[in-house]
PDB file as gemmi writes it, atoms N, CA and C in Angstrom:
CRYST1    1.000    1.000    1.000  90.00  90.00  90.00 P 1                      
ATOM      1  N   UNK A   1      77.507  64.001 103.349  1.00  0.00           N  
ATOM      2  CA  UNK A   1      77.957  63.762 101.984  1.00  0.00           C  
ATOM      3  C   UNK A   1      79.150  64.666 101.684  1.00  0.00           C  
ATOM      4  N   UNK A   2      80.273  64.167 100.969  1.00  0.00           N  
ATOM      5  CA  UNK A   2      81.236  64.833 100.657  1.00  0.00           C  
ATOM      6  C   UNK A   2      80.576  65.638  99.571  1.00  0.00           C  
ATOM      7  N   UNK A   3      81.536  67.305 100.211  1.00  0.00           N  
ATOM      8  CA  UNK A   3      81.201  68.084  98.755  1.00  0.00           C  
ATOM      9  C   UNK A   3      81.612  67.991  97.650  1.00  0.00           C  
ATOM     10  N   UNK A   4      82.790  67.394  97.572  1.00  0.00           N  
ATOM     11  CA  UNK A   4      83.170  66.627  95.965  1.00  0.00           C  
ATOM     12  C   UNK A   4      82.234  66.386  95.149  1.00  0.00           C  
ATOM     13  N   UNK A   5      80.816  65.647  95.599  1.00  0.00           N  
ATOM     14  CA  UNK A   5      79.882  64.917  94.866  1.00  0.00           C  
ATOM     15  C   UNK A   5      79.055  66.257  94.286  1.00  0.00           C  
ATOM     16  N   UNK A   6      79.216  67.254  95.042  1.00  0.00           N  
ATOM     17  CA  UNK A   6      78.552  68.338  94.416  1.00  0.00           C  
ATOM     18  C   UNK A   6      79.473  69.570  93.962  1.00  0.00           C  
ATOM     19  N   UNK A   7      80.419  69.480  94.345  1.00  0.00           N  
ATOM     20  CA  UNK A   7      80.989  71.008  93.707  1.00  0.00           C  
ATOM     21  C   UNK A   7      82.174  70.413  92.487  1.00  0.00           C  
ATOM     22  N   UNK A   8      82.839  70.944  91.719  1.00  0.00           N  
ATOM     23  CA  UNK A   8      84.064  71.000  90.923  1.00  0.00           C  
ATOM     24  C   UNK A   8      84.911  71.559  91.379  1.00  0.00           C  
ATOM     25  N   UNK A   9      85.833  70.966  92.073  1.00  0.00           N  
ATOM     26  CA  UNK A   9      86.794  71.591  92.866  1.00  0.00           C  
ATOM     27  C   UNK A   9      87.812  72.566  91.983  1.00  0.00           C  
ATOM     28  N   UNK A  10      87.964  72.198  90.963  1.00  0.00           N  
ATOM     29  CA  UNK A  10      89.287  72.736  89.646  1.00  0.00           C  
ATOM     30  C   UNK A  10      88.266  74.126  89.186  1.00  0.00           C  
ATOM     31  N   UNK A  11      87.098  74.158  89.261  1.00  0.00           N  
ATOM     32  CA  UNK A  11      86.429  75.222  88.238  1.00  0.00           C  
ATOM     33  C   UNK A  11      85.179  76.004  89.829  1.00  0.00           C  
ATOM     34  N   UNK A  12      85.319  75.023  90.584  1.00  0.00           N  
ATOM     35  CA  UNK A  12      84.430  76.102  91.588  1.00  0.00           C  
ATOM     36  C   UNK A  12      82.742  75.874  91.528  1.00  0.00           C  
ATOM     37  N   UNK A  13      82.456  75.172  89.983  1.00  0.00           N  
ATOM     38  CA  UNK A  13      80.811  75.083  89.930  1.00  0.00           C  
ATOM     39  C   UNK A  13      80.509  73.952  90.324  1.00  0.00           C  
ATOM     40  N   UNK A  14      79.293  74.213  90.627  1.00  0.00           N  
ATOM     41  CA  UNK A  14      78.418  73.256  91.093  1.00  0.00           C  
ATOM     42  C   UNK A  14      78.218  71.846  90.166  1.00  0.00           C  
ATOM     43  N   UNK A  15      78.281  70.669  90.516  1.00  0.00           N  
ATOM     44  CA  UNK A  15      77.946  69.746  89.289  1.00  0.00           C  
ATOM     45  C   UNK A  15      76.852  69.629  88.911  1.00  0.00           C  
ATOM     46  N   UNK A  16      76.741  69.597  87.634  1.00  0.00           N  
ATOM     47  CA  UNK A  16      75.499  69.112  87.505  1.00  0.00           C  
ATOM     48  C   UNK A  16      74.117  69.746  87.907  1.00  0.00           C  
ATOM     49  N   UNK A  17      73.873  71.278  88.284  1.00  0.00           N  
ATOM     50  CA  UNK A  17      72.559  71.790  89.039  1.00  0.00           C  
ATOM     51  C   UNK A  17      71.636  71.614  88.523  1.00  0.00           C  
ATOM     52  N   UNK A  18      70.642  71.505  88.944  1.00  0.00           N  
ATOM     53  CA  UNK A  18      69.108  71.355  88.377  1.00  0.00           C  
ATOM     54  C   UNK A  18      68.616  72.925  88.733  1.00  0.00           C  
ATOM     55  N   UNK A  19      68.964  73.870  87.695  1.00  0.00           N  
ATOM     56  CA  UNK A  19      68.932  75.745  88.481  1.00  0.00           C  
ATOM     57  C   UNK A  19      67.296  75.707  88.488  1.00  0.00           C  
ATOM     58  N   UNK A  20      66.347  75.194  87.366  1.00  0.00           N  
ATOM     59  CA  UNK A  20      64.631  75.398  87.999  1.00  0.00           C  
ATOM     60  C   UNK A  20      64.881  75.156  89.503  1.00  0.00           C  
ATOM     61  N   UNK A  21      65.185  73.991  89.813  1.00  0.00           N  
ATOM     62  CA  UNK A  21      65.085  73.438  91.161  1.00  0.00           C  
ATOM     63  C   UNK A  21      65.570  74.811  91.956  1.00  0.00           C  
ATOM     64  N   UNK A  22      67.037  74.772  91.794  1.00  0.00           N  
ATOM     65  CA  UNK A  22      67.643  76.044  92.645  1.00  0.00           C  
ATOM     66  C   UNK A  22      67.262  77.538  93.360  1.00  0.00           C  
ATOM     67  N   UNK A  23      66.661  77.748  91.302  1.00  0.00           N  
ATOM     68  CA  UNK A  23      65.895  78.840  91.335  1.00  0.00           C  
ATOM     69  C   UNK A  23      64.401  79.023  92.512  1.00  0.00           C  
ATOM     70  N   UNK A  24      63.698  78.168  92.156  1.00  0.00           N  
ATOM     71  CA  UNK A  24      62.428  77.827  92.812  1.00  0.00           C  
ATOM     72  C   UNK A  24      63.126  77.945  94.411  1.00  0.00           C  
ATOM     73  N   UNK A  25      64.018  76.868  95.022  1.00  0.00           N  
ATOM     74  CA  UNK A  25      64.240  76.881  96.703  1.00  0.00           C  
ATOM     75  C   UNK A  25      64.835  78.498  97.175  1.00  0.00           C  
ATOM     76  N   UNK A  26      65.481  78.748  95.788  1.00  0.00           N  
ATOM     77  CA  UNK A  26      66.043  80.169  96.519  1.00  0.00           C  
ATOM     78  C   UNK A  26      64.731  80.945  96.470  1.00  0.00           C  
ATOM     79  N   UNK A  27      64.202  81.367  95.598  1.00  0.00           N  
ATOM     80  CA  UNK A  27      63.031  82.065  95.687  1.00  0.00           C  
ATOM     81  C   UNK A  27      61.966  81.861  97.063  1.00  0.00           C  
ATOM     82  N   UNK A  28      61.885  80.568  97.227  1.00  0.00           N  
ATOM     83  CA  UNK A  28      60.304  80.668  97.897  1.00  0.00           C  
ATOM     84  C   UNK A  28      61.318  80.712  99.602  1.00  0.00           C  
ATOM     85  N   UNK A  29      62.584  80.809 100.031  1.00  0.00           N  
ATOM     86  CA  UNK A  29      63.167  80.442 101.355  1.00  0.00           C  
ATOM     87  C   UNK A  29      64.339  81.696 101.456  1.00  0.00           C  
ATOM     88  N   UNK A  30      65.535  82.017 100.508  1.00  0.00           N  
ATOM     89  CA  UNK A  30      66.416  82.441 100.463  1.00  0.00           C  
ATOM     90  C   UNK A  30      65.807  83.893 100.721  1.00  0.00           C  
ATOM     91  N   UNK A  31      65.216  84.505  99.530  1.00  0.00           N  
ATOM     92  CA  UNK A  31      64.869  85.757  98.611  1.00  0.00           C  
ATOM     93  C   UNK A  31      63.989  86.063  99.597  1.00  0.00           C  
ATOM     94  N   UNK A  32      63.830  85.890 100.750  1.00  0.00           N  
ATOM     95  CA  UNK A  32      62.891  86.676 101.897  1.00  0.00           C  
ATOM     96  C   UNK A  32      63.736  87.965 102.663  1.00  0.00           C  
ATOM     97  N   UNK A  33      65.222  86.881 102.420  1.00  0.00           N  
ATOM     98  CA  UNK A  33      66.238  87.670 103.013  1.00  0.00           C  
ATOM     99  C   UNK A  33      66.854  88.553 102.785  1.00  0.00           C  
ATOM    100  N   UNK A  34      67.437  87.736 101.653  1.00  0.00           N  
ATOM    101  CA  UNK A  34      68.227  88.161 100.328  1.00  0.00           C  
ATOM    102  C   UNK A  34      67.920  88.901  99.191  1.00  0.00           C  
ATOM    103  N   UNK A  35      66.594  88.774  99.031  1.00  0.00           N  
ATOM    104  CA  UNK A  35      66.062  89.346  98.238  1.00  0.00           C  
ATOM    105  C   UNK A  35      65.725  88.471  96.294  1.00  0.00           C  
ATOM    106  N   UNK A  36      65.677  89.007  95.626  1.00  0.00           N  
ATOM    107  CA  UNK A  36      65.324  88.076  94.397  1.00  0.00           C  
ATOM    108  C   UNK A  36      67.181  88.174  93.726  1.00  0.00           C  
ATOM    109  N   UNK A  37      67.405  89.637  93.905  1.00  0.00           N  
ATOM    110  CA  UNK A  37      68.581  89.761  93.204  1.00  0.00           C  
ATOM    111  C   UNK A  37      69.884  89.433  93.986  1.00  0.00           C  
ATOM    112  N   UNK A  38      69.365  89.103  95.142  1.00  0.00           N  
ATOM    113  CA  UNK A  38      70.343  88.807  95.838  1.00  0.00           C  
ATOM    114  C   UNK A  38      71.164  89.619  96.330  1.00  0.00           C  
ATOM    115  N   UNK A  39      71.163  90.910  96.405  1.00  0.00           N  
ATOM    116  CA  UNK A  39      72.211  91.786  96.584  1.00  0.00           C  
ATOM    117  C   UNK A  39      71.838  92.534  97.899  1.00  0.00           C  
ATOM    118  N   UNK A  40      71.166  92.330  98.848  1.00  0.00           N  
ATOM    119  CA  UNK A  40      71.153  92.370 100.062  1.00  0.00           C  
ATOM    120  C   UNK A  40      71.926  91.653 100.682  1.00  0.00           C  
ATOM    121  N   UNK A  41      72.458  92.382 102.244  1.00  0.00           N  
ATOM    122  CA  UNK A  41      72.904  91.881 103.325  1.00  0.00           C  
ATOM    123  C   UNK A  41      74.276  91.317 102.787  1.00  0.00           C  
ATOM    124  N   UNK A  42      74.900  92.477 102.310  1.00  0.00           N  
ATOM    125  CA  UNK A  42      76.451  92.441 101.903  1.00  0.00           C  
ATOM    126  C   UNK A  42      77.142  91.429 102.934  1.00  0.00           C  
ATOM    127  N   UNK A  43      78.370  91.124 102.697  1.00  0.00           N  
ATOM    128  CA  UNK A  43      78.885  90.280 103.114  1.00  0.00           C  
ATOM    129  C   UNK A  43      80.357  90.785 103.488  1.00  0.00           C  
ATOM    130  N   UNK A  44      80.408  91.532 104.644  1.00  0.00           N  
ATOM    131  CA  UNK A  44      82.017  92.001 104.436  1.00  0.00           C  
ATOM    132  C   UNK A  44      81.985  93.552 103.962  1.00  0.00           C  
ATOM    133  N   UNK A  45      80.961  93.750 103.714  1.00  0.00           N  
ATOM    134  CA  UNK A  45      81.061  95.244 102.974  1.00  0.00           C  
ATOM    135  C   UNK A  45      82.170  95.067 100.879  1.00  0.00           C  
ATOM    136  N   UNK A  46      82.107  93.360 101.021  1.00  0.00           N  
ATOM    137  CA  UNK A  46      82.693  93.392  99.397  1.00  0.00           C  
ATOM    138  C   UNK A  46      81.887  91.988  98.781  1.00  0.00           C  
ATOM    139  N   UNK A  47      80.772  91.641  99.415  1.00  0.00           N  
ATOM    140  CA  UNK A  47      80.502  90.324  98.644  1.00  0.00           C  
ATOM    141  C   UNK A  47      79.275  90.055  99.053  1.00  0.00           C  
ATOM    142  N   UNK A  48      78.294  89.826  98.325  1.00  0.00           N  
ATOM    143  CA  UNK A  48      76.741  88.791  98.456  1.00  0.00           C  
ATOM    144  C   UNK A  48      77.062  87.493  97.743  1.00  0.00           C  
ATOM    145  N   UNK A  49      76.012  87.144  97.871  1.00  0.00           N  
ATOM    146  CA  UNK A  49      75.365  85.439  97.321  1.00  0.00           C  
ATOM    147  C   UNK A  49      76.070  85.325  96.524  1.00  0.00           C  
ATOM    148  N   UNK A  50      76.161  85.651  94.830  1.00  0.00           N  
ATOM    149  CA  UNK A  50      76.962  85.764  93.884  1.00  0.00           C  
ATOM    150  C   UNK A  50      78.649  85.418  94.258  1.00  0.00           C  
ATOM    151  N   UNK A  51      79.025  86.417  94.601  1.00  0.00           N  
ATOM    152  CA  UNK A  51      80.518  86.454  94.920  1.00  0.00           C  
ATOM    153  C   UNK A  51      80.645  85.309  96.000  1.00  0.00           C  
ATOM    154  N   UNK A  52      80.098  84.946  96.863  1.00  0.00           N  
ATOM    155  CA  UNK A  52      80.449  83.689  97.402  1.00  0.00           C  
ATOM    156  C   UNK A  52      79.960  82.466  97.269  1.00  0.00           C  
ATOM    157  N   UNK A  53      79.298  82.384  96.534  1.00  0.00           N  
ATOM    158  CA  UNK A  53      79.033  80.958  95.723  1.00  0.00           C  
ATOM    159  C   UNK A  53      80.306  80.630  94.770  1.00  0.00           C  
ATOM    160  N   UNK A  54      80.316  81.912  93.992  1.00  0.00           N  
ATOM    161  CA  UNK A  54      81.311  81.569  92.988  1.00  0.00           C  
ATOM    162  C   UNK A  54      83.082  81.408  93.364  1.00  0.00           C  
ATOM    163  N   UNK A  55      83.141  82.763  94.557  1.00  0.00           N  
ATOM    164  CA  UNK A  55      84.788  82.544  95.073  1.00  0.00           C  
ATOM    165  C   UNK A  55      84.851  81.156  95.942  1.00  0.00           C  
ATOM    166  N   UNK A  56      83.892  81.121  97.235  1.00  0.00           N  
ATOM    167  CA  UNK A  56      83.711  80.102  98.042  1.00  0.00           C  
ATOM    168  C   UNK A  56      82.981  79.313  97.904  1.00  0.00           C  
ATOM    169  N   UNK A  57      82.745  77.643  97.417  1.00  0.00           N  
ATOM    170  CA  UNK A  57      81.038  77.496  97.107  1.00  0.00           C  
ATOM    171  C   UNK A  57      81.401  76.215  98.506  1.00  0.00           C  
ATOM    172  N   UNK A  58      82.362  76.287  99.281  1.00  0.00           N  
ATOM    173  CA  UNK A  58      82.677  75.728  99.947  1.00  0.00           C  
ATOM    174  C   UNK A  58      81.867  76.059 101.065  1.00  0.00           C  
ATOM    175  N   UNK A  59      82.285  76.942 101.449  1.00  0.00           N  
ATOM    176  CA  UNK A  59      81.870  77.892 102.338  1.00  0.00           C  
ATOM    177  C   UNK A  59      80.268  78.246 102.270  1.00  0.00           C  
ATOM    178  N   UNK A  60      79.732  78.511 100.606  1.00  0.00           N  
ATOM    179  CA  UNK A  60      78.907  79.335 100.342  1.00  0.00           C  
ATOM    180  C   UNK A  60      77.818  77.475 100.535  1.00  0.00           C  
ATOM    181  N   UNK A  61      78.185  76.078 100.684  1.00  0.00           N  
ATOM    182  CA  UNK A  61      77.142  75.279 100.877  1.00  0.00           C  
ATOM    183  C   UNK A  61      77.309  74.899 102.723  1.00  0.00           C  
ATOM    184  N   UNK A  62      78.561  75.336 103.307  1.00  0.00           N  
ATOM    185  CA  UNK A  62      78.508  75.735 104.464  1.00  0.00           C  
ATOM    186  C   UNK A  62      77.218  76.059 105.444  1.00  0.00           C  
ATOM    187  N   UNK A  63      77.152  77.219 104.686  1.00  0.00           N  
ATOM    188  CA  UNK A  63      76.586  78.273 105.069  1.00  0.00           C  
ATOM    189  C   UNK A  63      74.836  77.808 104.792  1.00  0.00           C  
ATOM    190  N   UNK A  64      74.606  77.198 103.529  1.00  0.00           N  
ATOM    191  CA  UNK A  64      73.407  76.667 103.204  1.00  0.00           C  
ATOM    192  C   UNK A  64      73.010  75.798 104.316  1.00  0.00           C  
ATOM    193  N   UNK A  65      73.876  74.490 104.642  1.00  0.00           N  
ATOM    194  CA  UNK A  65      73.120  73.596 105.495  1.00  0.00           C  
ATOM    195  C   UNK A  65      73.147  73.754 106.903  1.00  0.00           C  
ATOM    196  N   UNK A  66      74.085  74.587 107.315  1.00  0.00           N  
ATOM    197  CA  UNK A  66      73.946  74.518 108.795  1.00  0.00           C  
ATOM    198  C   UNK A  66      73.403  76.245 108.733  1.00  0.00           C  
ATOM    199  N   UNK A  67      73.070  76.924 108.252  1.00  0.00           N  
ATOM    200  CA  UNK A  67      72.630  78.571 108.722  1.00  0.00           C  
ATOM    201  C   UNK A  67      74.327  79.016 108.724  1.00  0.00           C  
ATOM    202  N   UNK A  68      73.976  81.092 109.258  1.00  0.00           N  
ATOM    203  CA  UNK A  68      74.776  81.327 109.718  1.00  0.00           C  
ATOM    204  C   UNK A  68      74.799  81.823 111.542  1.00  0.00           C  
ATOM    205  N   UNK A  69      75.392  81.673 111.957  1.00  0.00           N  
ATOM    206  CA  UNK A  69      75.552  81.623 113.220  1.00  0.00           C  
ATOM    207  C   UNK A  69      75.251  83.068 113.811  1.00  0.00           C  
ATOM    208  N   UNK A  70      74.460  83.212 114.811  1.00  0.00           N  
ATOM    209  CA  UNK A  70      74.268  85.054 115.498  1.00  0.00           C  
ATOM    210  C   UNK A  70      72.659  85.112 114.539  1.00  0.00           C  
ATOM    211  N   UNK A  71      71.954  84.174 113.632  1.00  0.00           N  
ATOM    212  CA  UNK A  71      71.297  84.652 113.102  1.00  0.00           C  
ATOM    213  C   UNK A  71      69.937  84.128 112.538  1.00  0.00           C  
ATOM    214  N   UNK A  72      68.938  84.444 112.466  1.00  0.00           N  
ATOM    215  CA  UNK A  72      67.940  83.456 112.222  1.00  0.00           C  
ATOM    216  C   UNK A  72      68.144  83.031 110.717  1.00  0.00           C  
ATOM    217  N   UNK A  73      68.764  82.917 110.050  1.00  0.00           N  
ATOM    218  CA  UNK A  73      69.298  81.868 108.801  1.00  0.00           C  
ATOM    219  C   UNK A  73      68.681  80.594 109.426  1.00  0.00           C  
ATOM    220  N   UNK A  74      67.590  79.950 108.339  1.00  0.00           N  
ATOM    221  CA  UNK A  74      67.267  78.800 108.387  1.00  0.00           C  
ATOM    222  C   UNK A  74      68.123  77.684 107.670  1.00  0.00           C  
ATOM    223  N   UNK A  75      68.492  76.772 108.147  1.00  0.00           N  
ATOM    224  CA  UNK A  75      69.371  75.332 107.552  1.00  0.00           C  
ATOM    225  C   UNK A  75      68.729  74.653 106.532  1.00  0.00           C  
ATOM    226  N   UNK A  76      69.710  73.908 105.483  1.00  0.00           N  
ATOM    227  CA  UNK A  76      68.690  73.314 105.329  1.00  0.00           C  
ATOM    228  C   UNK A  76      68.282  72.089 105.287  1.00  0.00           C  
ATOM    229  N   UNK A  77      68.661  71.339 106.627  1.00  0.00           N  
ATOM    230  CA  UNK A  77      68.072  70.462 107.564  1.00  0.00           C  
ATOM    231  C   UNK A  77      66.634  71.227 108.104  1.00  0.00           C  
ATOM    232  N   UNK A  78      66.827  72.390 108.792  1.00  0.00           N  
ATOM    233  CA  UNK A  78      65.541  73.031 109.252  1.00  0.00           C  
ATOM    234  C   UNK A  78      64.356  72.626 108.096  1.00  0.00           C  
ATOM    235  N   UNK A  79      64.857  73.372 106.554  1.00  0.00           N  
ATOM    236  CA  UNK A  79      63.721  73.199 105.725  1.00  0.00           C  
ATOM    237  C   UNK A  79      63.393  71.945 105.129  1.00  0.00           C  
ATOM    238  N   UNK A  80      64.218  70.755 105.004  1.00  0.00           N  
ATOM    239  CA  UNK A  80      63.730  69.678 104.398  1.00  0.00           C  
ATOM    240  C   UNK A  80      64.472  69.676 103.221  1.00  0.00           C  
ATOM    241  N   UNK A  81      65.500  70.029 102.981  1.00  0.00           N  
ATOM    242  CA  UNK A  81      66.502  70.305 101.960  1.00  0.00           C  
ATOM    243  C   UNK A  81      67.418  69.280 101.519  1.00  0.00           C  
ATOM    244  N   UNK A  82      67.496  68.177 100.650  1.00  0.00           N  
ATOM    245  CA  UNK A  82      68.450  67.546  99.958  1.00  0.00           C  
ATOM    246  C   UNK A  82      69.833  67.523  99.474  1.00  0.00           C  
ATOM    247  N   UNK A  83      70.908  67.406  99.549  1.00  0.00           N  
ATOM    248  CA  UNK A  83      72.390  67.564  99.443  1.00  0.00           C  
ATOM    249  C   UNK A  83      71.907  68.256  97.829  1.00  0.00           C  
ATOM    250  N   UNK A  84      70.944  67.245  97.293  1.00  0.00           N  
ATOM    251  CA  UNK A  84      71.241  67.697  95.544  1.00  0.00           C  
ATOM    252  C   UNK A  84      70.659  69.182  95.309  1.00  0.00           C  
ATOM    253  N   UNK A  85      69.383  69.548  96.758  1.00  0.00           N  
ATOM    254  CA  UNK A  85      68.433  70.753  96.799  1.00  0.00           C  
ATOM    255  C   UNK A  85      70.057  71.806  96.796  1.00  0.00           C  
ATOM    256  N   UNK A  86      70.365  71.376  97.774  1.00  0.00           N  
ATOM    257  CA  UNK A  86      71.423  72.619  98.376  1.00  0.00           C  
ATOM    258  C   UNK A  86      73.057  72.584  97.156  1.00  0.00           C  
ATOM    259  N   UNK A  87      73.183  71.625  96.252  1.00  0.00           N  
ATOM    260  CA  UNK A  87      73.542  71.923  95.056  1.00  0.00           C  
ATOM    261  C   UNK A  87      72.988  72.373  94.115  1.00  0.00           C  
ATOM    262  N   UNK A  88      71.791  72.882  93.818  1.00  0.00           N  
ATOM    263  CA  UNK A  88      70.910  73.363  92.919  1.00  0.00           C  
ATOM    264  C   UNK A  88      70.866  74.719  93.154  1.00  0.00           C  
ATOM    265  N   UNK A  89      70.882  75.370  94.630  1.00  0.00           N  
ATOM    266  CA  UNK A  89      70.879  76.443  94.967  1.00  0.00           C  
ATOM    267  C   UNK A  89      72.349  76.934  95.338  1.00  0.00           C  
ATOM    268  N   UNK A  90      73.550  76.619  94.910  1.00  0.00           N  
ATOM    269  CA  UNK A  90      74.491  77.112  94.670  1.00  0.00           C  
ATOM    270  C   UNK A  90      74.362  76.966  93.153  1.00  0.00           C  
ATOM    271  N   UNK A  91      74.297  76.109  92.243  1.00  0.00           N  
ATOM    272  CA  UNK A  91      74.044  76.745  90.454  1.00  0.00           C  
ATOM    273  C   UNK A  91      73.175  77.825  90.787  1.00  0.00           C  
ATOM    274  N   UNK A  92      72.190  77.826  91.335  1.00  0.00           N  
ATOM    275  CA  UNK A  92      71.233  79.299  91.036  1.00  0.00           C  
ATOM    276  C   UNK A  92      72.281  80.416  91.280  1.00  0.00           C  
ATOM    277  N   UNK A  93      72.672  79.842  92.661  1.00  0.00           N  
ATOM    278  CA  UNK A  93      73.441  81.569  92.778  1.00  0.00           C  
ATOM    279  C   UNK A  93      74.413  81.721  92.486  1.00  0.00           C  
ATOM    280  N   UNK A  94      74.957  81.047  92.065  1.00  0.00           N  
ATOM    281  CA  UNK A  94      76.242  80.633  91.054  1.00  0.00           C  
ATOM    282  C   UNK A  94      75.666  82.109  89.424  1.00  0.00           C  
ATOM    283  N   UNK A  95      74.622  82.136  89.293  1.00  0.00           N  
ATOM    284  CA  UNK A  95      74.402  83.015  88.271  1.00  0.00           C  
ATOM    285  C   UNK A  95      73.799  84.556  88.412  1.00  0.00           C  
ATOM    286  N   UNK A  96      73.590  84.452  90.067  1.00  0.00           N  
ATOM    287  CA  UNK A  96      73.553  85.994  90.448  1.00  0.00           C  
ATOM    288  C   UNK A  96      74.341  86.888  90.321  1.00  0.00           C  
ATOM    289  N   UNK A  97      73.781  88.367  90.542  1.00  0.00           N  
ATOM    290  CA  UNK A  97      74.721  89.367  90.303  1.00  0.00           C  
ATOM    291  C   UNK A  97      76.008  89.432  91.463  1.00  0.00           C  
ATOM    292  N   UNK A  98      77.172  89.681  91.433  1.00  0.00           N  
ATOM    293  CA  UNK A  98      77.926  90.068  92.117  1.00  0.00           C  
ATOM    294  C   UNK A  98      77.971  91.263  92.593  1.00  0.00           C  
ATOM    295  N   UNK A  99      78.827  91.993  94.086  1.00  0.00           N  
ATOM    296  CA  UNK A  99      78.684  93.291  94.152  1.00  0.00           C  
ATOM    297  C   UNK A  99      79.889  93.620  93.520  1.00  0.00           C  
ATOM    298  N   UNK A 100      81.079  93.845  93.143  1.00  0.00           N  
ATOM    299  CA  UNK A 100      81.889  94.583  92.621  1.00  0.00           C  
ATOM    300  C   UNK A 100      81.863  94.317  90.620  1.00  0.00           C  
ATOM    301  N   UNK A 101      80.941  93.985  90.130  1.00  0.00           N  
ATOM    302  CA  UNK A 101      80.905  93.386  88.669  1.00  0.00           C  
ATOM    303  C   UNK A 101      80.208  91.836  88.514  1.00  0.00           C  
TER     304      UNK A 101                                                      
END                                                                             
């Protein structure tokens, strides 16, 4: 599926998220890793979840469906995850904390 159908290319957000939904997949799959606040397992030494959902959400649904590479990151093909699941969980983290503000 093109990410068009899910992201706003001009503004960066997600269309349309269903964040219960988001909230809930990040929690019970993500937040093992990541944690609840998300601010584990920096990214670069300048960015978590937050900051790359919101700078990259390109990248940051990338990263959702196929894992990241070198790492046990589950896909989410692995989990049973929906194009609209894995747009729901960029609105969620679309509202996490960032690391620099």
């Amino acid at each position: 599926m093109n990410d068009m159908t899910i992201i706003d290319y001009d503004t960066n957000a997600a269309i349309d998220p269903d964040l219960i939904n988001g909230q809930a997949k990040y929690e019970s799959t993500c937040a093992l890793c990541h944690r609840l606040d998300a601010m584990t397992l920096v990214f670069d030494e300048v960015e978590v979840i937050g900051d790359l959902a919101d700078d990259d959400p390109v990248e940051f649904v990338h990263k959702v469906r196929f894992g990241q590479p070198g790492t046990t990151m589950p896909s989410s093909f692995d989990v049973g995850w929906t194009t609209n699941d894995v747009r729901d969980i960029l609105g969620h983290s679309q509202t996490l904390p960032h690391f620099c503000g």
